[in-house]
N, C-alpha and C positions, 0 to 999 in steps of 0.2 A: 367780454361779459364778466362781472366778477360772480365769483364763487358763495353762492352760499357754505356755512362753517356750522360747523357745534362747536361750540366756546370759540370760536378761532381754529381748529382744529379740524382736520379733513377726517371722514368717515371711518373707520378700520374695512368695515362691509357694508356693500351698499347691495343692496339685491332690486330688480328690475319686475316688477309683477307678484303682487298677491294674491295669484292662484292658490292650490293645494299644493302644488310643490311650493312656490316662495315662500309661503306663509310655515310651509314642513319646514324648509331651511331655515327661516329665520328660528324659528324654535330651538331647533337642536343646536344650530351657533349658539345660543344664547344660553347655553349653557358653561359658556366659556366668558372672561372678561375679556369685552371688546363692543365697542360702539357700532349699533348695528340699525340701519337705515332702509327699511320698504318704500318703494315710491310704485304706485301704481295710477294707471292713467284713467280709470272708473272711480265713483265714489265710494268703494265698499271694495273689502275684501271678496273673494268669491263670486264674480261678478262676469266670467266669461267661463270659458272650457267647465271649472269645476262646480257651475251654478246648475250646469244643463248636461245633466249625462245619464247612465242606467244605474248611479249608485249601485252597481255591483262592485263587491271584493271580489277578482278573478281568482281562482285555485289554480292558477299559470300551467294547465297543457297546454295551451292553446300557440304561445308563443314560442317560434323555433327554435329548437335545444343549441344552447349555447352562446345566443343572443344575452347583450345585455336586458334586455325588457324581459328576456323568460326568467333572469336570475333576480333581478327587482321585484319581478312579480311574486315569485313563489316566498323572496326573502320580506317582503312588503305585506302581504297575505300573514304571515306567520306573528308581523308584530303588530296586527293590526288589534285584535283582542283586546291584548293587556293595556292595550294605549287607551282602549274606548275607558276602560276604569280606570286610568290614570289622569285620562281628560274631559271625561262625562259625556261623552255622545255615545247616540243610537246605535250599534252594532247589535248583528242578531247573526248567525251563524247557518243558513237556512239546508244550505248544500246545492249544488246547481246538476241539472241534465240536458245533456247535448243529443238531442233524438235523431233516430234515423228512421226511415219512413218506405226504404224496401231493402229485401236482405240483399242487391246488388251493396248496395253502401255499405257493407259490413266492413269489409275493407279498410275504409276511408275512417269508421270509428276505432276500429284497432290500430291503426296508423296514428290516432287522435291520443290514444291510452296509451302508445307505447312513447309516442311524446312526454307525453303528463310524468310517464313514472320516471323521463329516463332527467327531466326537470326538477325531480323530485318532488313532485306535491303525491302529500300522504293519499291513500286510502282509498284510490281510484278503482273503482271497478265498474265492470258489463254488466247492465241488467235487465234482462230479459221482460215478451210482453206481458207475465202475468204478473209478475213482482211491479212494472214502472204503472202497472194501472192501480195496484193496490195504494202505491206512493202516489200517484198524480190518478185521480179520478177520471180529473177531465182532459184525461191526456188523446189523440185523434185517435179515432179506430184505424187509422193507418200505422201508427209508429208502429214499428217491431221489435227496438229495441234500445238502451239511450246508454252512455256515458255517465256515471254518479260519481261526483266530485262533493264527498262530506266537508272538506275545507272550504268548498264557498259559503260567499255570505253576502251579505246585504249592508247598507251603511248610510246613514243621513251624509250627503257630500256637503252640506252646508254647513252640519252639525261640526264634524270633521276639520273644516278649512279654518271655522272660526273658534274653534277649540285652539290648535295651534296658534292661532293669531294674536288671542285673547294668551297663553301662556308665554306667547312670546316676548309680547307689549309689558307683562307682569313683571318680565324677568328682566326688559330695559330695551328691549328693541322698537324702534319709535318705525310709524306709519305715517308716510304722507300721498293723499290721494288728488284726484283730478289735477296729476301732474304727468304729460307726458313726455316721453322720449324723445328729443329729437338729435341727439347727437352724441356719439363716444369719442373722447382723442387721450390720447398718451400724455401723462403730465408727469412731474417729476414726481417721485414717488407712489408711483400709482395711475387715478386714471381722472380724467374731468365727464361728468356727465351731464349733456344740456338738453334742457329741458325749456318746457314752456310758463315754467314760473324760477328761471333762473337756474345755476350750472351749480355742480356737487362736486367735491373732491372725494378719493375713495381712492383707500391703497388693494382692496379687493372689489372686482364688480360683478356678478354671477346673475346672466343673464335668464331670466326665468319668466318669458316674457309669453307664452303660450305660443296662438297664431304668427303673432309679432315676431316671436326671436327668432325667425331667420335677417329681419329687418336687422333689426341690433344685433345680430354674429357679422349681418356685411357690411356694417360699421367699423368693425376690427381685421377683418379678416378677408384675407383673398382667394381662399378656398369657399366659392358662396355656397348656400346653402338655402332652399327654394321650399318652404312650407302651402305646402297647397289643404288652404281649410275646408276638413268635408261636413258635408252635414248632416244631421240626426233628425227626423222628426217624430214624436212622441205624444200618445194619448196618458193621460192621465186619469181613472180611473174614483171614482166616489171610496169611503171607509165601506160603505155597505158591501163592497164586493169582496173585500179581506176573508181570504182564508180559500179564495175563489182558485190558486193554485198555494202549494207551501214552497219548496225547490222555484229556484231561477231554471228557464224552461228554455234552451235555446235549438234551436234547429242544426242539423251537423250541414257545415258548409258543403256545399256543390257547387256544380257548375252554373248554377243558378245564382251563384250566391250565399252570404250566411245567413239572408234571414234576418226574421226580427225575434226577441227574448219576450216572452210574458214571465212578471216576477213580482213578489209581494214590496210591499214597501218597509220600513220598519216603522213608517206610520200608521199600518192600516192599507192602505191603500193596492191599487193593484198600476205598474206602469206597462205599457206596452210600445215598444218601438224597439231600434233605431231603425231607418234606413241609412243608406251612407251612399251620398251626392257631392263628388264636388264639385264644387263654386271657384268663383270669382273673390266674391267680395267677405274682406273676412271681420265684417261686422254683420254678414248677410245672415239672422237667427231668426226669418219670419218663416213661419211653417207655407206649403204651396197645398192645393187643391192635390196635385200629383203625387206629393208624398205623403201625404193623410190616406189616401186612396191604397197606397202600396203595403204600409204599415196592414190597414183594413184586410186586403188579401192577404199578406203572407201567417200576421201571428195566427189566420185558423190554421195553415196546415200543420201546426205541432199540440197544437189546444182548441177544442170546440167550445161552441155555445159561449164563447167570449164576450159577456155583458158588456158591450160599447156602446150601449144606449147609457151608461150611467156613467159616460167620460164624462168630467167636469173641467177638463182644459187639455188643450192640446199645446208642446213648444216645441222650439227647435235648439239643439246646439250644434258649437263647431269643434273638431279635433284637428289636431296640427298633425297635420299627416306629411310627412316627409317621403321619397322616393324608397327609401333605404329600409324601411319600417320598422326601426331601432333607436331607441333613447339614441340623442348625442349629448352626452355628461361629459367635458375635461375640460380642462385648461386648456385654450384655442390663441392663446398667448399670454405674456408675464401678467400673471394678476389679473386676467381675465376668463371667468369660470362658464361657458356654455352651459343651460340645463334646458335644453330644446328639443322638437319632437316629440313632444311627452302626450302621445296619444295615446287610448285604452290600451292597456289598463293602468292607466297613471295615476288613479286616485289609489289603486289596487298598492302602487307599486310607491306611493310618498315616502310613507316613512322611510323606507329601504334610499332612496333617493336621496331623503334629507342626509341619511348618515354618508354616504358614499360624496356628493357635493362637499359637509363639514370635512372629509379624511381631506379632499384635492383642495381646503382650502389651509385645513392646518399644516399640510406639506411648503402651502405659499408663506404663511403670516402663523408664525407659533404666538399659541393664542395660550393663556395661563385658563385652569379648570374655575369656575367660580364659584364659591363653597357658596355660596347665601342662593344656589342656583334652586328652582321650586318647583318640582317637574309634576303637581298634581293643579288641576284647576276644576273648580265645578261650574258646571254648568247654571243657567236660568232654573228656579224653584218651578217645578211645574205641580200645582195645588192638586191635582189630579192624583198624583201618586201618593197623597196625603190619606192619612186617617179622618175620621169624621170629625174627632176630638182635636187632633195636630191643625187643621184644617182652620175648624172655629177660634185656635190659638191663636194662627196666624195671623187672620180677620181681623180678630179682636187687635192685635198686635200693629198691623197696616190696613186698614181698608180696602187700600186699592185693590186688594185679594180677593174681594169681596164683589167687587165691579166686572162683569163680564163685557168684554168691549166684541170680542168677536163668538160670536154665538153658534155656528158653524163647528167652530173647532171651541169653543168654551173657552177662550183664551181672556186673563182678568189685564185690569189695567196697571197691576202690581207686577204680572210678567212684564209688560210693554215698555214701563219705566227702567226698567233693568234693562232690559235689551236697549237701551238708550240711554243710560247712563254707564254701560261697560267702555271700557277700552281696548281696542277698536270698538264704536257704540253706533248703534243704527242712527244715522242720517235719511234715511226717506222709508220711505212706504216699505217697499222693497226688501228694504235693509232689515226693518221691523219683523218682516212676514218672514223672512227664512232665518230669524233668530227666535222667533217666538211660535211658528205656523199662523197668527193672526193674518187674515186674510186668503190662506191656503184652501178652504175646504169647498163648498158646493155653490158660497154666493161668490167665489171669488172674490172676497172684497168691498163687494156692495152694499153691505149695511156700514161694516163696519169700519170702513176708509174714512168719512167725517173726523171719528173721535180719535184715529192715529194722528190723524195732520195735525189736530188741536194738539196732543202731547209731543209730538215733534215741534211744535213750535212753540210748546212751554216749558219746552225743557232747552232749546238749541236758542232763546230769545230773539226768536225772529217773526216774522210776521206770517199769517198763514199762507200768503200770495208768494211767499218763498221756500216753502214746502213742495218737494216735486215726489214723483213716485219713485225714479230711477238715479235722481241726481240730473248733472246737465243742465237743458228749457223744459224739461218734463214736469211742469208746473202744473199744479195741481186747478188751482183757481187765478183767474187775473185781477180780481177786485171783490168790493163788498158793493150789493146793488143798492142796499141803502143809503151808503155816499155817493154810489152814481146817480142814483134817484134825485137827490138834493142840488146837485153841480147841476142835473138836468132843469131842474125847478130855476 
């Protein structure tokens, strides 16, 4: 098979998967001079593990002292802040509580806190049942008492993945999608990677492939390594119920289990879930009758009166849950970088991730700093945040500001061109909705699906029978009835 080239020339880095971690890494490399290569086997960035999770920033007690996942977490948490105004997503800061529900458990949360501090996440403390009602209202008349973690927070995970994606592309790192993996071998100077639209060269390859990378670690490696995806099912909640808890609300684990979290969104929104099932199949993200159900029972016992009559969508996701339930980050051989396992809290734990993958790869390939490097990118204009005056400037200035396309969420047809003219730039539905929220909110989608397809296919010059939602045969339309009308005539 031959090789696809840049200029003739084999890759410096090639990275396997534009999740949150790839899409982290590629960022942070790319502040370095060296040609650097995403290949992901979906059409979009953010498209598996970090599409569908509890967008929580974890305050790392949770994870066992001394573990790499508790040292990412807590170091991951810390730079998550300055990043959000460095790269213009949603972060909010909200704080989380881990309740207990009879003083037998008392225990078990002290054991929780004396993790947290020995972790180092700031500012942890016990708080008792008259302080955690005055913080949570609607917190159960059973809790007695909860765990306050002021360093948790909240985070658009879409916002986040495509932020880096979007700064990394800026700074010269190229993306190529609905390409996947089918083979690692040792090449000279490096490594050959084949695929299903032809084979890559690449003196670094740093596997970052979610569910998958245990697949691609046993491509290299004879130490195997067995990812079993679990899964998450989740209600999603209307704007109307915002403000319905403030703190991420989770249950102190038992023998029962850890329970599901109730937590705000930084949209508005209120989410409720995970359960965690594992599975078989690790593209399996359909929610069941069982785990809707399970969700249903457990978020009342830490929050009552849980308005789940104004759920406006229920999903599911998968985490790559490994036996060992610890990041595996290293070099698993020459020039080949593992970033697998990366289960909650990984979105927690990116940034911290990215920099630790850059140190194991500038040990491999000494990479020069690259001064012209651009570490701020903004985000989509969202007119909302606008003055009345700034507002009518803009309009005046572009119309399309002016055109509300999804009316659910107010979203104009001047955001939806953007989000489809960036780089990485939405290709389907999909792509659109978690760059823009356009179709996110209570119609899901139903009015305002027509008039995205028409701008995806006036801006990508294709036709609208090749507009899909997801990427893929997720095709939207198969024809126009009035040419079928006529053939029929």
């Amino acid at each position: 098979m031959n090789c696809l080239v840049n200029n003739n020339l084999c890759w410096d880095i090639l990275i396997i998967g534009a999740g949150v971690s790839g899409c982290s890494i590629a960022r942070e490399l790319s502040r370095k001079k060296a040609n650097i290569l995403v290949l992901e086997k979906e059409e979009d960035v953010c498209c598996g593990t970090s599409k569908a999770n509890s967008a929580i920033v974890h305050a790392g007690y949770d994870a066992k002292n001394g573990s790499l996942m508790a040292k990412l977490n807590v170091e991951g948490s810390r730079l998550m802040k300055e990043l959000s105004k460095e790269l213009d997503f949603h972060y909010e800061q909200n704080g989380s509580l881990v309740v207990m529900l009879s003083e037998e458990e008392r225990p078990e949360l002290i054991k929780l806190y004396e993790n947290g501090v020995a972790n180092g996440v700031e500012g942890l403390r016990i708080v008792e049942r008259e302080e955690l009602k005055a913080m949570e209202p609607n917190i159960s008349d059973d809790a007695v008492a909860a765990l306050y973690a002021p360093t948790g927070a909240i985070v658009c995970p879409f916002g986040l993945t495509i932020a880096m994606a979007e700064n990394a592309a800026a700074n010269g790192a190229e993306f190529q999608f609905d390409t996947r993996v089918n083979g690692v071998e040792k090449d000279e100077g490096g490594w050959k990677v084949l695929t299903d639209k032809g084979c890559f060269r690449a003196k670094v390859v740093i596997n970052a492939a979610g569910v998958h990378a245990d697949e691609i670690h046993n491509m290299v490696s004879d130490d195997t390594m067995t990812i079993v995806p679990r899964r998450g099912d989740y209600f999603l909640l209307d704007r109307t119920t915002g403000g319905f808890v403030k703190n991420t609300v989770f249950r102190l684990p038992s023998k029962f289990g850890k329970g599901v979290l109730v937590a705000p969104t930084v949209h508005g929104n209120t989410i409720v879930g995970p359960t965690a099932i594992d599975i078989e199949d690790k593209e399996g993200t359909e929610t069941t009758q069982a785990g809707l159900d399970e969700v249903r029972a457990k978020s009342g016992l830490v929050v009552k009166n849980i308005p789940m009559r104004q759920a406006i969508t229920s999903f599911a996701g998968l985490r790559a849950h490994e036996a060992r339930h610890d990041f595996m980050i290293g070099e698993i051989a020459p020039g080949f970088v593992d970033c697998a396992a990366i289960e909650s809290p990984g979105l927690s734990s990116a940034p911290a991730i990215a920099k630790m993958v850059a140190g194991i790869v500038e040990g491999i390939l000494p990479l020069e700093n690259d001064p012209d490097f651009a570490a701020e990118r903004k985000g989509i204009l969202d007119p909302k945040t606008l003055s009345r005056e700034e507002r009518t400037e803009l309009i005046k200035n572009n119309p399309a500001y002016g055109t509300i396309v999804c009316r659910c969420e107010t979203i104009t047809e001047g955001e939806m061109l953007d989000a489809i003219r960036r780089k990485p730039g939405a290709r389907s539905l999909d792509g659109v909705k978690r760059r823009t929220r356009g179709g996110m909110g209570r119609c899901q989608g139903g009015f305002c699906s027509p008039r995205v397809a028409e701008l995806l296919a006036q801006e990508m010059g294709i036709p609208m029978t090749e507009v899909t939602k997801c990427g893929g045969e997720s095709r939207l339309l198969v024809g126009n009835i009035r040419e079928a009308m006529k053939e029929g005539c």
